[in-house]
Structures are given as C-alpha cells and as structure tokens.
C-alpha positions, 0 to 999 in steps of 0.5 A, a space after each residue: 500500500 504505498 498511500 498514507 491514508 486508505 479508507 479501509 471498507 468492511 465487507 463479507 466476502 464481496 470485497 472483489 465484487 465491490 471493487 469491480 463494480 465501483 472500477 466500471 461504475 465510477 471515472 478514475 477508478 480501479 482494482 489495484 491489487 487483490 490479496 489472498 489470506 496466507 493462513 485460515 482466519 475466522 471469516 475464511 480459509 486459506 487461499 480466499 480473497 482477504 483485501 482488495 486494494 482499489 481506487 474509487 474515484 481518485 480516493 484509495 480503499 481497501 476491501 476487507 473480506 472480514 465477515 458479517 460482523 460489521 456492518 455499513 450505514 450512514 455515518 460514512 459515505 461516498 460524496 460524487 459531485 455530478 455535473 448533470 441530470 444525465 451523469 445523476 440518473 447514470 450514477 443512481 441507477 448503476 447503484 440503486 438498480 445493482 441491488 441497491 436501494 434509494 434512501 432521500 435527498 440524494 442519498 441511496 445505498 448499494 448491495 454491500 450497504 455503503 451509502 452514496 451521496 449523488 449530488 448535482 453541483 447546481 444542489 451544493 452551489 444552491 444551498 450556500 447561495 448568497 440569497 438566505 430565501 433562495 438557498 432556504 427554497 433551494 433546500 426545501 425542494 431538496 428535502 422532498 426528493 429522493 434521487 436530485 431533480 436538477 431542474 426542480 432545484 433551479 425552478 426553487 432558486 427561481 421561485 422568489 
C-alpha cells in the first residue's frame, strides 16, 4: 500500500465484487491489487480473497473480506459531485438498480450497504447561495426528493 491514508471498507466476502463494480461504475477508478489470506482466519480459509486494494474515484480503499460482523450505514459515505441530470440518473441507477436501494435527498445505498451521496453541483452551489430565501427554497425542494431533480432545484432558486 504505498498511500498514507486508505479508507479501509468492511465487507463479507464481496470485497472483489465491490471493487469491480465501483472500477466500471465510477471515472478514475480501479482494482489495484487483490490479496489472498496466507493462513485460515475466522471469516475464511486459506487461499480466499482477504483485501482488495482499489481506487474509487481518485480516493484509495481497501476491501476487507472480514465477515458479517460489521456492518455499513450512514455515518460514512461516498460524496460524487455530478455535473448533470444525465451523469445523476447514470450514477443512481448503476447503484440503486445493482441491488441497491434509494434512501432521500440524494442519498441511496448499494448491495454491500455503503451509502452514496449523488449530488448535482447546481444542489451544493444552491444551498450556500448568497440569497438566505433562495438557498432556504433551494433546500426545501431538496428535502422532498429522493434521487436530485436538477431542474426542480433551479425552478426553487427561481421561485422568489
């Protein structure tokens, strides 16, 4: 691993198959390296696939095969700034129609449980927009969708 600091991801067996997944979904990403556990361990047997080092998006991971024991939620998550509707739909569906689940605001989970943030750039610029009342519509119309609707968002800030 030749990186300082590496997200290290918990999985149950589907290190790999996460990895492979994110390296055809997403820009600027790749399996790396996949390592093989030297010895029996409590999750697996000698020979399994035990870490998976892969890029996600530019960012260092490390798959670990560790078993059921630790689950994914909401308190860590991948951010993906989107430039357009169409790079939104093309994200949220790879992820929500590959077994993953839709959540609200942006939010939707994979198959593995590791939640995703599919954020239009027009959604961040239109929250901290210097207007208070059209950043606060902004934000209104944000909270009752599911996957951003980018044309929803700018019909809110122009609403005033």
């Amino acid at each position: 691993m030749p990186h300082k600091n590496t997200i290290c991801l918990w999985f149950d067996g589907a290190a790999l198959e996460a990895a492979n997944f994110y390296a055809r979904t997403f820009p600027d990403s790749t399996v790396d390296a996949v390592h093989k556990a030297p010895g029996d361990y409590p999750a697996g047997k000698q020979g399994d696939v035990l870490t998976v080092e892969f890029t996600v998006m530019g960012i260092p991971c490390l798959g670990l095969n560790g078993g059921p024991g630790i689950q994914h939620n909401q308190a860590f998550s991948f951010q993906v700034a989107t430039d357009d509707q169409g790079e939104t739909d093309r994200l949220w569906q790879a992820i929500v129609g590959n077994g993953g689940e839709e959540v609200a605001c942006g939010w939707c989970r994979d198959k593995w449980g590791l939640s995703w943030q599919i954020t239009p750039r027009v959604l961040t610029a239109a929250i901290i927009h210097p207007d208070p009342a059209a950043a606060k519509r902004a934000f209104n119309a944000m909270m009752g969708m599911v996957k951003i609707d980018i044309a929803g968002i700018e019909a809110a800030l122009k609403e005033g």
